[in-house]
C-alpha positions as CSV (number, residue, x, y, z in Angstrom):
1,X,0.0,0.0,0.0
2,X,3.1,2.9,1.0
3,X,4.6,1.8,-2.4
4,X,1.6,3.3,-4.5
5,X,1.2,6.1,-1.9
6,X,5.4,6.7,-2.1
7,X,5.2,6.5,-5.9
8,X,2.5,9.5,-5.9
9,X,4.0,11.5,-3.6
10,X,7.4,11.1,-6.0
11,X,5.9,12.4,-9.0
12,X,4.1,15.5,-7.3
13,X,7.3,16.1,-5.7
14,X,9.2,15.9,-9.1
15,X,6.7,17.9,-11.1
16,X,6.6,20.5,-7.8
17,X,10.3,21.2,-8.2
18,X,10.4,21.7,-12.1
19,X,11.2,25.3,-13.2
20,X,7.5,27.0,-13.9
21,X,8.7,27.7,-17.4
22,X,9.8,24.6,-18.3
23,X,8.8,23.4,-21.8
24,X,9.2,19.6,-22.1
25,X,5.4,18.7,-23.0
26,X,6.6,14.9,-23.4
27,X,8.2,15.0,-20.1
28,X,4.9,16.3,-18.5
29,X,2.6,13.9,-20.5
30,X,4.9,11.1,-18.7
31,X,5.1,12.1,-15.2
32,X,0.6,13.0,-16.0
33,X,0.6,9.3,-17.2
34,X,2.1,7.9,-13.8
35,X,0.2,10.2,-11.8
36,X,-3.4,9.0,-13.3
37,X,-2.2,5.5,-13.3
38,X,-1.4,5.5,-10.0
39,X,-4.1,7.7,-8.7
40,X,-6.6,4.3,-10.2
41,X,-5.0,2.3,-7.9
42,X,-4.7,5.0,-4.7
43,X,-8.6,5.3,-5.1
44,X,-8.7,1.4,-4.5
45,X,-6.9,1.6,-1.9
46,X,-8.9,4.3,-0.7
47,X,-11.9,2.3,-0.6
48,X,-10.1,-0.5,1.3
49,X,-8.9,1.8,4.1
50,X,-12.2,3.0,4.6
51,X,-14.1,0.0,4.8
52,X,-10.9,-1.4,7.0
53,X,-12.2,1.8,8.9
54,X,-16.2,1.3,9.3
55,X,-15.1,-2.5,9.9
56,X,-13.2,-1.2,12.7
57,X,-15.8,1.1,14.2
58,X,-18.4,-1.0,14.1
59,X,-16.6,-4.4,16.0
60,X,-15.7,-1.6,18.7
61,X,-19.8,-0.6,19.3
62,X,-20.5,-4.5,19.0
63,X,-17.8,-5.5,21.7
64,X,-18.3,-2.2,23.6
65,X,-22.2,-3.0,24.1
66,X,-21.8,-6.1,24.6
67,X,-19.8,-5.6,27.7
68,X,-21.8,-2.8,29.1
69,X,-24.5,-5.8,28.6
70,X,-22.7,-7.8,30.7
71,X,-21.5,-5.8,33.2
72,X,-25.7,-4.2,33.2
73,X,-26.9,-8.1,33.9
74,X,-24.6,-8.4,36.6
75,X,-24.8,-4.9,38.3
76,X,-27.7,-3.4,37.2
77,X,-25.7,-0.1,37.1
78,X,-26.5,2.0,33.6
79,X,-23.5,4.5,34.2
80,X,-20.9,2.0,35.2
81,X,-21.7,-0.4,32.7
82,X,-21.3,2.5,30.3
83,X,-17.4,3.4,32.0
84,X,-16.9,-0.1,32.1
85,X,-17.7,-0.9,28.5
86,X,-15.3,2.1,27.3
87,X,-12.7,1.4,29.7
88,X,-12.4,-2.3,28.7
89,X,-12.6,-1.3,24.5
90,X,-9.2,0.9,24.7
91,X,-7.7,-1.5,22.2
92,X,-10.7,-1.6,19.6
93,X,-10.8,2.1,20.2
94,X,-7.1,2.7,18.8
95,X,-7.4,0.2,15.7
96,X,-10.7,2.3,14.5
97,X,-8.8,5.6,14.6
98,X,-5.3,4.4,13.2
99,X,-8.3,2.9,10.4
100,X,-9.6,6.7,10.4
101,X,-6.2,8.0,10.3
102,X,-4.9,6.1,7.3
103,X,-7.9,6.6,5.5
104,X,-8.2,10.5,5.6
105,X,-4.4,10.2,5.2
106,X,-4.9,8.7,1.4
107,X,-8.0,10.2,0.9
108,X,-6.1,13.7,1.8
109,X,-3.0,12.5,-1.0
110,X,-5.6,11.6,-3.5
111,X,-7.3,14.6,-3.4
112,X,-3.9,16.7,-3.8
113,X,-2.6,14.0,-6.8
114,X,-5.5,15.1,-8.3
115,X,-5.7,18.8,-8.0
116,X,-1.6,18.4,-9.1
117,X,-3.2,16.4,-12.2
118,X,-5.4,19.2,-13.3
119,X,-2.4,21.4,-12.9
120,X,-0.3,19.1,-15.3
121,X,-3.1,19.3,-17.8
122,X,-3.2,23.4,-18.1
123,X,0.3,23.3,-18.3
124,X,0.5,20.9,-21.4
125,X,-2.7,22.6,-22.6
126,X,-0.6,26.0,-22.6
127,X,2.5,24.7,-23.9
128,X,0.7,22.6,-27.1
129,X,-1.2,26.6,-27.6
130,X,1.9,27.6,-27.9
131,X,3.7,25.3,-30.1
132,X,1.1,25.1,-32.3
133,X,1.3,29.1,-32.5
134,X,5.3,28.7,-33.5
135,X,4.5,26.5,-36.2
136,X,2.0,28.8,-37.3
137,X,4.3,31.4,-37.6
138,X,7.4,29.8,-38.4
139,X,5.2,28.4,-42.0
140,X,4.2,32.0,-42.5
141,X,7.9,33.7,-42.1
């Protein structure tokens, strides 16, 4: 999962520190090609962490009511149970937010991979304008 995440994070950091007049359309088209290609496979991943993430969430409200079940039938004490369910679910508690965590963490780098993507695309847009403008006027003069 890092390796497509790694691999994104590369090529935005490659296009981010190319001079902001540099011309190399095929160069662009390239680094555009990995970052689509790769973005395809971040949004799957995506989708994994965040059902890794509702899995995660809901087994912590399953075990955590059960045991404030438990604790009720034994006690008959609403509150405690309550305390007692939360206090005894610490570990389920941590797995759904390190779920949440990595989720919003790719869903944060797709996101940016994409707004770098549309970026990419005015830039090659510019520089085919003005290419095709230099032929124009290099066949005329």
């Amino acid at each position: 999962m890092g390796s497509i995440k790694d691999k994104i994070l590369s090529n935005i950091r490659h296009y981010r520190e190319l001079p902001s007049d540099f011309i190399d359309i095929s160069k662009l088209i390239h680094i555009r090609k990995l970052l689509a290609t790769y973005g395809v496979n971040l949004a799957v991943e995506v989708g994994l962490a965040r059902k890794a993430w509702k899995i995660a969430e809901y087994e912590k409200e399953v075990t955590r009511n059960q045991k404030k079940i438990n604790f009720y039938s034994k006690n008959s004490n609403l509150g405690k149970s309550d305390l007692y369910a939360k206090a005894n679910t610490g570990d389920l508690q941590k797995k759904a937010v390190e779920a949440e965590n990595l989720f919003f963490e790719l869903d944060y780098i797709f996101k940016a991979s994409r707004e770098v993507l549309g970026e990419l695309n005015q830039h090659i847009s510019y520089l085919r304008g003005e290419l095709k403008q230099e032929q124009f006027y290099t066949r005329e003069g």
